[in-house]
C-alpha positions as a Markdown table, in Angstrom:
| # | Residue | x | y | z |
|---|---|---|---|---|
| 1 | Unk | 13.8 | -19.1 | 8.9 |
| 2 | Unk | 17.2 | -20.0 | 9.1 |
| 3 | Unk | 19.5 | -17.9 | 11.4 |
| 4 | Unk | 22.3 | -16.6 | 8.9 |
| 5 | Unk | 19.3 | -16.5 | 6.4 |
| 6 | Unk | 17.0 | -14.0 | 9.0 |
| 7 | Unk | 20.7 | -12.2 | 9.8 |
| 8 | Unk | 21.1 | -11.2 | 6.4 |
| 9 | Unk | 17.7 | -10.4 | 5.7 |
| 10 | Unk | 17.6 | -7.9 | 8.6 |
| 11 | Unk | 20.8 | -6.1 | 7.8 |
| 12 | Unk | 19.6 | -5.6 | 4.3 |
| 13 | Unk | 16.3 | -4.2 | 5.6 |
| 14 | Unk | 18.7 | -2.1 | 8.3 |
| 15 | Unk | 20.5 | -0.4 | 5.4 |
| 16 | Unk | 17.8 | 0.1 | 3.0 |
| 17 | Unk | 16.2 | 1.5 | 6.1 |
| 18 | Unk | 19.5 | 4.0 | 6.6 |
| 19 | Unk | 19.3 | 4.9 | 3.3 |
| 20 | Unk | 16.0 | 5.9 | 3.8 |
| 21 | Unk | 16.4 | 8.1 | 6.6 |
| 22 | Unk | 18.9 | 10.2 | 4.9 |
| 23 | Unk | 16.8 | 10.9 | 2.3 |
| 24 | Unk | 15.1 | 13.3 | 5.1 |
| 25 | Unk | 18.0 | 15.2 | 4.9 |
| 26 | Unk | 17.4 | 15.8 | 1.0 |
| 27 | Unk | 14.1 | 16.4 | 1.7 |
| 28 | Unk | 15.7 | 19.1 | 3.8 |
| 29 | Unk | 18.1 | 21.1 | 2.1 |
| 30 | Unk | 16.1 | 20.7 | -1.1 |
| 31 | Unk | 13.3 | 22.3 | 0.6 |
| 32 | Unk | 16.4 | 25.2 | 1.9 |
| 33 | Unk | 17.4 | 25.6 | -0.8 |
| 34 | Unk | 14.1 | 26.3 | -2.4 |
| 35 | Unk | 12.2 | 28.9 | 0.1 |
| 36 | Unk | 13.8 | 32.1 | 1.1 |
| 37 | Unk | 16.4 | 32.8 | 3.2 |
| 38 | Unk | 14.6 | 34.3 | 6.2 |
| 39 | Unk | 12.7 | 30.5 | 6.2 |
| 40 | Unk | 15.2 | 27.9 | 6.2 |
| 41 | Unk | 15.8 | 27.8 | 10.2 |
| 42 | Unk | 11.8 | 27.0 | 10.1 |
| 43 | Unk | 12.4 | 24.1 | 6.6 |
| 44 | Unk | 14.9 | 22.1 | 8.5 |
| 45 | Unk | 13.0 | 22.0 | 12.4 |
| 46 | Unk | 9.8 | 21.0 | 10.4 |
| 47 | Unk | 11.5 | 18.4 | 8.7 |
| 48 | Unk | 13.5 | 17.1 | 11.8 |
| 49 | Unk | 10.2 | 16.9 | 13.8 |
| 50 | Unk | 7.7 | 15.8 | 11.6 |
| 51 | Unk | 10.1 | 12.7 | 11.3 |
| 52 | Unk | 9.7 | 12.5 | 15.0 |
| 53 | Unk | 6.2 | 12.5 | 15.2 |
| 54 | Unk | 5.6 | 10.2 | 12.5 |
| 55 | Unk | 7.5 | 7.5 | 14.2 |
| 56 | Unk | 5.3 | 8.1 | 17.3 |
| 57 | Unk | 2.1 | 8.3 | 14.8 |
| 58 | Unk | 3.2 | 4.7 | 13.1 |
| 59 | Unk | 4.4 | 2.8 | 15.8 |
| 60 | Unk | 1.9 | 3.0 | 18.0 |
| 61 | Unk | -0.8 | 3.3 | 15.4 |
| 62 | Unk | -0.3 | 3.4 | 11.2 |
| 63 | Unk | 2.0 | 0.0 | 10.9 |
| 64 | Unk | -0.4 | -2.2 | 13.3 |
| 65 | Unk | -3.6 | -0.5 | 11.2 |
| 66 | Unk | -1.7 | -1.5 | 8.2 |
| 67 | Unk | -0.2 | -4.5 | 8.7 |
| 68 | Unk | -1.8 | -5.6 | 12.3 |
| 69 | Unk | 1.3 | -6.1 | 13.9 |
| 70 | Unk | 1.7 | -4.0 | 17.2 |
| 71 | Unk | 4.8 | -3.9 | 19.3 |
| 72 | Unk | 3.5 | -4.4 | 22.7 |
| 73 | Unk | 4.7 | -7.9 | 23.5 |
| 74 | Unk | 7.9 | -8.3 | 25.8 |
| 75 | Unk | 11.3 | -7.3 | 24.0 |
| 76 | Unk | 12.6 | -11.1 | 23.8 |
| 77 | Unk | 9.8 | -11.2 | 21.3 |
| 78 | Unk | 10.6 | -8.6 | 19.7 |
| 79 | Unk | 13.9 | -9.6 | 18.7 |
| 80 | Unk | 12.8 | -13.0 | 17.7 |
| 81 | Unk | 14.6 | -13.7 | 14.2 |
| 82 | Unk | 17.4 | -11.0 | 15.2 |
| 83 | Unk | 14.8 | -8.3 | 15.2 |
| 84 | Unk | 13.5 | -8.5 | 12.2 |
| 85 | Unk | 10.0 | -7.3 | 12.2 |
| 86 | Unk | 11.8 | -4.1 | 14.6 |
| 87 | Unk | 14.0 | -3.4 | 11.0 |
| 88 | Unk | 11.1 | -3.7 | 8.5 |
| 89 | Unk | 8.7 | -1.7 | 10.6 |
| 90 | Unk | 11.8 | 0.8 | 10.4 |
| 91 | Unk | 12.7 | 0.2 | 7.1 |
| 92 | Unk | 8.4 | 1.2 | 6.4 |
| 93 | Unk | 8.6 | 4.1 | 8.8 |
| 94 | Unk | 10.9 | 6.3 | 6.7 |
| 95 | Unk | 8.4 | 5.4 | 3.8 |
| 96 | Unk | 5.2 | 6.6 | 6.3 |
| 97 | Unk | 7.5 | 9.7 | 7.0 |
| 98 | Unk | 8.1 | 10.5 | 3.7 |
| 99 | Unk | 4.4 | 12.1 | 3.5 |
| 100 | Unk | 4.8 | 15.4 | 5.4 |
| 101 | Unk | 8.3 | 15.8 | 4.0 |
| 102 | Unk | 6.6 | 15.7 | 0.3 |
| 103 | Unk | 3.8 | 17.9 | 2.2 |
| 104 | Unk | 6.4 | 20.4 | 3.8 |
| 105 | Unk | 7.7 | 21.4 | 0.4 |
| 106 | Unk | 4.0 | 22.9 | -1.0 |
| 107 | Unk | 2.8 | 24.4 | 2.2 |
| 108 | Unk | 6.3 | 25.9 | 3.0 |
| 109 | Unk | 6.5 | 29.9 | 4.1 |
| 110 | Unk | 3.1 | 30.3 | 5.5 |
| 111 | Unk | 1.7 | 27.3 | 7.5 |
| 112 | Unk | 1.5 | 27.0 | 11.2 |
| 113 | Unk | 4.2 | 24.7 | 13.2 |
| 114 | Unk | 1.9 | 23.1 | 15.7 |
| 115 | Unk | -1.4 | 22.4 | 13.5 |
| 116 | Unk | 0.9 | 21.0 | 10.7 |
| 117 | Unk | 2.4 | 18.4 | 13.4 |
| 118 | Unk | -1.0 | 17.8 | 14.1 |
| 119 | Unk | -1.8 | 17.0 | 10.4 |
| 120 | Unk | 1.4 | 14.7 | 10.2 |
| 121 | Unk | 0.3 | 12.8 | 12.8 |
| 122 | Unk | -3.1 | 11.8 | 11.4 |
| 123 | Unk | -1.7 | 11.5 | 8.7 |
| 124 | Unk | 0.9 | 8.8 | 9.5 |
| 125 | Unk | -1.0 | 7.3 | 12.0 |
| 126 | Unk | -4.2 | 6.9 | 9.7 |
| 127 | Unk | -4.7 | 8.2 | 6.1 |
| 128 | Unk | -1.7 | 6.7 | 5.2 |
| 129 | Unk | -1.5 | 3.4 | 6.5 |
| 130 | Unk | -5.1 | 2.8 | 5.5 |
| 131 | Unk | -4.4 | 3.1 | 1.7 |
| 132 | Unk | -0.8 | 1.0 | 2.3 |
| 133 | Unk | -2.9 | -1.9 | 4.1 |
| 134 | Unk | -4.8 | -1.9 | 0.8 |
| 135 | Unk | -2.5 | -2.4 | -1.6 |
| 136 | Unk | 0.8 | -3.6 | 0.3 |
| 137 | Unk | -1.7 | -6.1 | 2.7 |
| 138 | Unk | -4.4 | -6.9 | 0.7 |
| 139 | Unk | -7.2 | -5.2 | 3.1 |
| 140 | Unk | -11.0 | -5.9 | 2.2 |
| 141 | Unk | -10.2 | -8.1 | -0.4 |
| 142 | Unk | -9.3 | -5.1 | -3.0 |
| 143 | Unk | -5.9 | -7.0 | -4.3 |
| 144 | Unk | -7.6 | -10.2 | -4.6 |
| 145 | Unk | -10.4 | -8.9 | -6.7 |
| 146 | Unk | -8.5 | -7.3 | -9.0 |
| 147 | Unk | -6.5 | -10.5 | -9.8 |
| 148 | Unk | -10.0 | -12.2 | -10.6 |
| 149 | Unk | -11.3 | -9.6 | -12.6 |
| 150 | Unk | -8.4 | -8.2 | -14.3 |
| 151 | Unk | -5.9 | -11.1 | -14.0 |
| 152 | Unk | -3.0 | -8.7 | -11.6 |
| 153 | Unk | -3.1 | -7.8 | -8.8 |
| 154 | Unk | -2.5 | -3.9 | -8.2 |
| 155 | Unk | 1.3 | -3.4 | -8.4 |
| 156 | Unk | 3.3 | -0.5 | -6.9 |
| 157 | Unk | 6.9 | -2.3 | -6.1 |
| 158 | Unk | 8.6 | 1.0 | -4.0 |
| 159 | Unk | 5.4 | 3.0 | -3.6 |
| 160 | Unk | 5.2 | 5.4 | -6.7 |
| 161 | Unk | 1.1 | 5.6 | -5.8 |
| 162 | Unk | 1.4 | 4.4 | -2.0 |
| 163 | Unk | 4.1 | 7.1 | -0.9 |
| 164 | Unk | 4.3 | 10.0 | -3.9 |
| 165 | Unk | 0.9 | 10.1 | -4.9 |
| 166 | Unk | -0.5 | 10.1 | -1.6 |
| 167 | Unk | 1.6 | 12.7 | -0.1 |
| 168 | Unk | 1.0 | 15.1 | -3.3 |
| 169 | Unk | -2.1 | 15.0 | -3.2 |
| 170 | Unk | -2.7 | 15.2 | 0.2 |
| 171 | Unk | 0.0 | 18.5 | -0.1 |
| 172 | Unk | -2.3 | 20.0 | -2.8 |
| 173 | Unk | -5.0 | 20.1 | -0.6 |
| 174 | Unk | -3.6 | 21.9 | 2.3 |
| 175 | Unk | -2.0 | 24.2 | -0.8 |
| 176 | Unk | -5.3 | 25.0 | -1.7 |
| 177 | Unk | -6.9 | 25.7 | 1.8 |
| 178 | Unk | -3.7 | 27.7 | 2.8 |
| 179 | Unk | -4.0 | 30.1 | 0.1 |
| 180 | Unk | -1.0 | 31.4 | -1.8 |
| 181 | Unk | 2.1 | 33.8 | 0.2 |
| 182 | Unk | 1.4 | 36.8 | 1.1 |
| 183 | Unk | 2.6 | 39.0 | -1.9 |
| 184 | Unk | 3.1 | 36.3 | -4.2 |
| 185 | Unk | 0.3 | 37.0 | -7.1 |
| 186 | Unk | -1.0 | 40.5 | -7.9 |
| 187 | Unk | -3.6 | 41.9 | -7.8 |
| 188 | Unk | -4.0 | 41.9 | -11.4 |
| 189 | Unk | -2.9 | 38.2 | -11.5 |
| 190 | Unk | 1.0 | 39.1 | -12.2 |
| 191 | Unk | 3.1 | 36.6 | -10.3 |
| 192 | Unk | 6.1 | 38.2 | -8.7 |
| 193 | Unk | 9.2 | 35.7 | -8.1 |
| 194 | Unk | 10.0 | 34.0 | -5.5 |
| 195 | Unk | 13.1 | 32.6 | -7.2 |
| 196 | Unk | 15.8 | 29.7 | -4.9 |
| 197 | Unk | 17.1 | 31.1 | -1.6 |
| 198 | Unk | 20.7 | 28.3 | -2.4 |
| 199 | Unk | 20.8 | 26.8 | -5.7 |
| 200 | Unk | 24.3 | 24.7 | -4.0 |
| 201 | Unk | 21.7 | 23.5 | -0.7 |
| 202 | Unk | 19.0 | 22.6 | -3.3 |
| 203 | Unk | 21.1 | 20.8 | -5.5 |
| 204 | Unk | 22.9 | 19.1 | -2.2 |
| 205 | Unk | 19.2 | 17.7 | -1.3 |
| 206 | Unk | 18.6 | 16.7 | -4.6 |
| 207 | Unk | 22.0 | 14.4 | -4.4 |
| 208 | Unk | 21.2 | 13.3 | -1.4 |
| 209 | Unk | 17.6 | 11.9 | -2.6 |
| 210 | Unk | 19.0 | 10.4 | -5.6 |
| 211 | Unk | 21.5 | 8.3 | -3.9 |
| 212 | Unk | 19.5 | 7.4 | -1.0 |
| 213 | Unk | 16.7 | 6.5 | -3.3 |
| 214 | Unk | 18.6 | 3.3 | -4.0 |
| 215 | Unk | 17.9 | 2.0 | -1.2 |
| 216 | Unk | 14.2 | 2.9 | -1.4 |
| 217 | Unk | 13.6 | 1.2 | -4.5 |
| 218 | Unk | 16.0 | -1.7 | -4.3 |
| 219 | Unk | 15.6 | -2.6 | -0.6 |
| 220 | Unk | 11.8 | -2.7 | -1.2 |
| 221 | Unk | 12.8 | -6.3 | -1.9 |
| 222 | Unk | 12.8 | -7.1 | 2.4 |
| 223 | Unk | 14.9 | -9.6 | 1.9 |
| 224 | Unk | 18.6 | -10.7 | 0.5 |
| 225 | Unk | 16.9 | -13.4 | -1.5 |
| 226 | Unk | 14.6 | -10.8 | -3.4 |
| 227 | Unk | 17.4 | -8.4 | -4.3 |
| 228 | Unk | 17.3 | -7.6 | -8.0 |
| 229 | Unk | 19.5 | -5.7 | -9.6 |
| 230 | Unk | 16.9 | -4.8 | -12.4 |
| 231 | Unk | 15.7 | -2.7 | -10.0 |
| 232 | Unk | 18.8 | -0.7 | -9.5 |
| 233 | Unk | 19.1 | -0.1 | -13.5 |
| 234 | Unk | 15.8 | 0.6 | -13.6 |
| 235 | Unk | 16.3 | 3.4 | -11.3 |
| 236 | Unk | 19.4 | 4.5 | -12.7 |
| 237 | Unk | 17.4 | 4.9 | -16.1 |
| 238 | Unk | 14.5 | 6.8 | -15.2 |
| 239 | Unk | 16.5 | 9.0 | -12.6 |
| 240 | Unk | 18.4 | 9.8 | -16.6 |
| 241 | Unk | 15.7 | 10.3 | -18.4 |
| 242 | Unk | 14.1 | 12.6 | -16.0 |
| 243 | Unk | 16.8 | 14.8 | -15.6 |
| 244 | Unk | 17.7 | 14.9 | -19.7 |
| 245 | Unk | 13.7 | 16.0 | -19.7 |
| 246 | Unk | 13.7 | 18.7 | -17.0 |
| 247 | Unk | 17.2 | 20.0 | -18.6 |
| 248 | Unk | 15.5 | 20.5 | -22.3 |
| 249 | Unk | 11.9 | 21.5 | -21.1 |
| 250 | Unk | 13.5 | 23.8 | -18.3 |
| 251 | Unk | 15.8 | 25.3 | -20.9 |
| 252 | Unk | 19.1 | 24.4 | -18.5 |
| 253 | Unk | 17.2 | 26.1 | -15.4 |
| 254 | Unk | 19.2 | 24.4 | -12.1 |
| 255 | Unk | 16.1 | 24.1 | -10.1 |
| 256 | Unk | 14.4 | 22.1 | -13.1 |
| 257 | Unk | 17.6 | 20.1 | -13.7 |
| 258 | Unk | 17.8 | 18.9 | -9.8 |
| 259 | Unk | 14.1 | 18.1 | -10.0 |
| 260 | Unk | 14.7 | 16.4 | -13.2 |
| 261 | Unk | 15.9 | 13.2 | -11.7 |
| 262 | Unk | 13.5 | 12.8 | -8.7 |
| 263 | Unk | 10.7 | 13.1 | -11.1 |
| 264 | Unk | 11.8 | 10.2 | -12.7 |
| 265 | Unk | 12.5 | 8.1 | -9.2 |
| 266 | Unk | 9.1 | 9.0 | -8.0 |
| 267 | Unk | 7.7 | 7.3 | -11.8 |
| 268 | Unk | 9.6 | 4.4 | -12.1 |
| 269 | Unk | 9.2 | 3.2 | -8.1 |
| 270 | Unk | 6.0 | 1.4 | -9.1 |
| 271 | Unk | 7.2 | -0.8 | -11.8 |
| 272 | Unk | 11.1 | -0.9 | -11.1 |
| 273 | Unk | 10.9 | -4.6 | -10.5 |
| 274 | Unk | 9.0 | -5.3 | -14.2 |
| 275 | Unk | 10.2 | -2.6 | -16.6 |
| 276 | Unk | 12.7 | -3.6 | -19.2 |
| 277 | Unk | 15.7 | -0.3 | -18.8 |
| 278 | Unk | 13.7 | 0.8 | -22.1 |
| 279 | Unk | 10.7 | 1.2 | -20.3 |
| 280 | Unk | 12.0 | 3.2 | -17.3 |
| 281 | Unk | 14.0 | 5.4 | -19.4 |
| 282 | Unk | 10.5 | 6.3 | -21.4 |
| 283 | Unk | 9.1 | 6.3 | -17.7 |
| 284 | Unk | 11.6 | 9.2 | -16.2 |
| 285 | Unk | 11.6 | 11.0 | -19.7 |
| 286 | Unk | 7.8 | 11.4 | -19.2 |
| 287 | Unk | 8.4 | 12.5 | -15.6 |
| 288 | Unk | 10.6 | 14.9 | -16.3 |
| 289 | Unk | 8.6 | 16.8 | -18.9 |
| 290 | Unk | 5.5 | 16.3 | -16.8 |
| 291 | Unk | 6.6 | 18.1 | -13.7 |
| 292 | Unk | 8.1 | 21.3 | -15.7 |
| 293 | Unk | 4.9 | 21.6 | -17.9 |
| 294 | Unk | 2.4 | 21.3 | -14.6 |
| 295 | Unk | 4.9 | 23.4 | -12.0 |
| 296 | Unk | 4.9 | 25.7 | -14.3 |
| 297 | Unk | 1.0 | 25.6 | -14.8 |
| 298 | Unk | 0.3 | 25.9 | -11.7 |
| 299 | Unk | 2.7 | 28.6 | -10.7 |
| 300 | Unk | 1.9 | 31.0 | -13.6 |
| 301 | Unk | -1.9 | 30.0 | -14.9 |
| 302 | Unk | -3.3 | 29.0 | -12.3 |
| 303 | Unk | -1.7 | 30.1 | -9.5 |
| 304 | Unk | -1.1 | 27.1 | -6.8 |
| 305 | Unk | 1.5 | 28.3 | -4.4 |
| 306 | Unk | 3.6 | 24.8 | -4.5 |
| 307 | Unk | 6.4 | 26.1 | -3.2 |
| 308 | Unk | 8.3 | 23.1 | -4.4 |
| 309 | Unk | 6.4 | 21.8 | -6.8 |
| 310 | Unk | 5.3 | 18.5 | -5.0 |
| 311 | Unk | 1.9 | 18.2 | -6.3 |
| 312 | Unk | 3.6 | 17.9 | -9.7 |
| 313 | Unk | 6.5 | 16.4 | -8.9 |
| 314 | Unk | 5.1 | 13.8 | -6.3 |
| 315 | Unk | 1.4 | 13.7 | -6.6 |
| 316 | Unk | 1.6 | 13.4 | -10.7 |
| 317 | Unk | 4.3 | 11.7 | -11.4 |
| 318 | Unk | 3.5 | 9.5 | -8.8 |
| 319 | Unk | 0.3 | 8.6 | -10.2 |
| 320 | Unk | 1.9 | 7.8 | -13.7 |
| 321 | Unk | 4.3 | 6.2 | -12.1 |
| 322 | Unk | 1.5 | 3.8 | -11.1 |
| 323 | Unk | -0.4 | 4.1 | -15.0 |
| 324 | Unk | 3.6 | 3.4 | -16.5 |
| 325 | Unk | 3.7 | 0.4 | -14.0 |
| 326 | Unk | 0.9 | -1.0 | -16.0 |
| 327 | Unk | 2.5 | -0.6 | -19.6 |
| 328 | Unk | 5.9 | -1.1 | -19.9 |
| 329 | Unk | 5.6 | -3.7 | -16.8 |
| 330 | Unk | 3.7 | -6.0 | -19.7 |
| 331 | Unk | 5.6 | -8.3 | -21.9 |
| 332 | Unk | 4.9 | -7.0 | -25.3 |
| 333 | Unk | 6.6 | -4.1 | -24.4 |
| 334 | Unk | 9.7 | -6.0 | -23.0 |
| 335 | Unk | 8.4 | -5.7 | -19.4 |
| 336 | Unk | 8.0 | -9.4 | -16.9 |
| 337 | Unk | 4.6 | -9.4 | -17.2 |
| 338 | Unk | 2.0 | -10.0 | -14.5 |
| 339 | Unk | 0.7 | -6.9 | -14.8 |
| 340 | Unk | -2.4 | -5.3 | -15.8 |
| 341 | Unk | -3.5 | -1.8 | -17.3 |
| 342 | Unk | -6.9 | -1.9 | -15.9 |
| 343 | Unk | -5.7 | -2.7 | -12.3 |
| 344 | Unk | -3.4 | 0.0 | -12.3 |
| 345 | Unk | -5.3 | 2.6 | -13.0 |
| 346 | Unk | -7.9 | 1.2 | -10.9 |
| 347 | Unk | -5.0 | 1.1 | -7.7 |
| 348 | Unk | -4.0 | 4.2 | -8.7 |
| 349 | Unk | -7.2 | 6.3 | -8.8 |
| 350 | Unk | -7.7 | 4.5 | -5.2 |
| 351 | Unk | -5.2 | 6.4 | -3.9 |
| 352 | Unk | -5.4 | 9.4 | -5.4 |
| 353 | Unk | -9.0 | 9.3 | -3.5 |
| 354 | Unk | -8.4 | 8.1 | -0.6 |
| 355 | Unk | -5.3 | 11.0 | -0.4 |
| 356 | Unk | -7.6 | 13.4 | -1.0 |
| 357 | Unk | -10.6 | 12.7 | 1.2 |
| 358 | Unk | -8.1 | 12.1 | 3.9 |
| 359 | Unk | -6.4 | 15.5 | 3.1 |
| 360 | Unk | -9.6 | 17.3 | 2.9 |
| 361 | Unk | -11.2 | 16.6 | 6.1 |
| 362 | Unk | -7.7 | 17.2 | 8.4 |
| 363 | Unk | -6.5 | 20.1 | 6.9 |
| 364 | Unk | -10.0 | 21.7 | 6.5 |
| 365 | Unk | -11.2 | 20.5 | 10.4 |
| 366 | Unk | -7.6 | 22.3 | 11.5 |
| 367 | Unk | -8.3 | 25.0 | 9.5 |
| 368 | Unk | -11.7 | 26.0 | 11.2 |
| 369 | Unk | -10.8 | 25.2 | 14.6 |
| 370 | Unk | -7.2 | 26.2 | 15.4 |
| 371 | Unk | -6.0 | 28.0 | 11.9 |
| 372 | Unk | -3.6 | 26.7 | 9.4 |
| 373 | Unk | -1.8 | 29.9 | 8.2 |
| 374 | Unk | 0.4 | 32.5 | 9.9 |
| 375 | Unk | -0.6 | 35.6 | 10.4 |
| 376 | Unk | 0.5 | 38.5 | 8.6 |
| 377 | Unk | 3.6 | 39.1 | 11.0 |
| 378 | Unk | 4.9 | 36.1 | 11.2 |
| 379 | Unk | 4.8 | 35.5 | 7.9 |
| 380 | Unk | 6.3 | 38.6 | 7.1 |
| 381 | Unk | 9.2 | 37.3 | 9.7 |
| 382 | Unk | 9.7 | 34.5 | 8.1 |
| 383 | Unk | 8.5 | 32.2 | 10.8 |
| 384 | Unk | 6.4 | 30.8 | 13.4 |
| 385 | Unk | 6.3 | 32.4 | 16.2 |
| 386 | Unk | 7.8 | 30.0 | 18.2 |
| 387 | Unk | 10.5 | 29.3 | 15.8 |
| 388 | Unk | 11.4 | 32.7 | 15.5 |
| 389 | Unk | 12.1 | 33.1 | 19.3 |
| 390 | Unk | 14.1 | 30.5 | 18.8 |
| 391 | Unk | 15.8 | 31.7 | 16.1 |
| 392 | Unk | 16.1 | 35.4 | 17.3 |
| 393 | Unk | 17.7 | 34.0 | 20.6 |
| 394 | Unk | 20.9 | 32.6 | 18.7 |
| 395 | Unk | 20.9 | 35.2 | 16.7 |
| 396 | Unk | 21.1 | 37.5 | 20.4 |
């Protein structure tokens, strides 16, 4: 590779990599905004940790599991074509980190601190991985079946299926082995509100996702020469047509709106790089209606205590994300082509599995040997324990 050629390539990755990380701060605040006031000390050390942990959890074990590239050679090595391989194992880092931030959000208010770091690095360091080194690396042979059976490979450009779907799903099932907040349904199956702590925080994380989401999509490319800025209007149109969806459908509620648009990223991420505009703006629109009718579902019918919403919002829209890839990413509906229906939803269903047999046996072998959920008390307080004393000593 040529050296301005690999310089330019690993800035690009470097900044879509940035970008990236800041998205954990929307993550964040969206998720203060959203749980009540006594827990958004707890919201922001999860967040800020979990990211920690997961880059312990990948480096040393998810990227060389899904991609078998390790980083224990000497560090002139290392930086061989300015560093490069250092920026995109980054760069794919903040997308392996993204799964217990999605989780966070459902299992907010009531899950233990130490078993859920415990999950996140499993997590990272295998669930995850194993499902990316499927579809982004072509492990046992999946990808190159597909193309002789169904003529496309299984295409998820940004990781609509990879990173959404699997994180929501994964969240649903520590959702459902948690158990609902203490206080939250009745007794007679009445739901009492929980409603947003800081409508301004929540909004301020969804602003912050939006914007660093350009770089997740467009600097999927990993490289200067694969930039497209299809892409970009892609994301531009679905982020549009999910919010105009979550605005009607939500009838102008502020925590719909704010959802509205990261609905439609999570959707279009799949197929950013083949959709015609058309086609992602149908894609976000979808989204958007799809995560208010199912948050609400499973709120008020039949009562999931998704704090957030992220099995909707994530683990649903991700997964059409990965179906829309499939239609609007073929040419008769204006899309580039090389895509196939079958495949997708083949891909897709992969990972919806794999997410949920991974999710499944962690969170259920945490739960019967060290416990998953607060206790009453600390629960009432707002807190782990050993949060709390952290937060009652500034507070002193």
């Amino acid at each position: 590779m040529d050296a301005s050629i690999s310089a330019s390539n690993t800035l690009f990755v470097l900044i879509g990599a940035i970008m990236v990380l800041a998205m954990h701060a929307g993550f964040a605040f969206l998720e203060l905004g959203t749980v009540r006031k006594k827990n958004q000390v707890n919201a922001l050390v999860k967040i800020m940790v979990d990211f920690s942990v997961s880059t312990v959890a990948y480096f040393f074990i998810g990227y060389s599991i899904a991609y078998g590239v390790n980083f224990f050679s000497s560090a002139e090595t290392l930086a061989a074509k300015n560093g490069f391989e250092l920026v995109k194992f980054f760069f794919l880092l903040t997308f392996a980190a993204a799964i217990p931030a999605i989780i966070s959000g459902g299992i907010a208010e009531r899950a233990k601190f130490n078993p859920q770091l415990a999950a996140t690095f499993l997590l990272v360091g295998f669930v995850y991985p194993f499902f990316e080194g499927i579809a982004w690396h072509n492990h046992f042979g999946l990808q190159d079946w597909l193309y002789a059976s169904f003529g496309a490979n299984f295409h998820d450009f940004a990781g609509s299926v990879v990173v959404h779907a699997m994180g929501g799903w994964i969240a649903l099932t520590a959702v459902l082995l948690l158990g609902a907040r203490r206080g939250r349904y009745s007794r007679d199956g009445g739901l009492h509100a929980h409603p947003p702590s800081n409508i301004p925080f929540l909004a301020l994380g969804a602003w912050i996702l939006t914007v660093g989401w350009f770089g997740f999509n467009v600097m999927s490319a990993q490289s200067v020469q694969g930039i497209s800025g299809l892409v970009a209007v892609n994301s531009l149109m679905a982020l549009v047509g999910g919010t105009l969806a979550a605005l009607v459908m939500g009838k102008n509620d502020p925590g719909f709106v704010h959802n509205g648009p990261l609905a439609g990223l999570v959707a279009v991420c799949a197929g950013s790089d083949v959709m015609h505009p058309l086609g992602a703006l149908v894609t976000g629109l979808i989204a958007g209606i799809l995560f208010v009718k199912t948050f609400t579902l499973t709120q008020n019918r039949w009562k999931i205590d998704d704090v957030l919403g992220v099995w909707p919002l994530h683990g649903l829209c991700g997964a059409w994300g990965g179906i829309a890839a499939g239609i609007f990413g073929a040419k008769a509906l204006g899309g580039m082509g090389g895509v196939s229906l079958i495949s997708q939803l083949i891909g897709t269903a992969l990972g919806v599995g794999i997410a949920l047999v991974g999710g499944v046996i962690i969170y259920g072998v945490l739960k019967k040997s060290v416990g998953i959920r607060l206790s009453a008390e600390e629960e009432f307080d707002g807190a782990d324990l050993s949060i709390h004393k952290i937060v009652a000593s500034t507070d002193d």
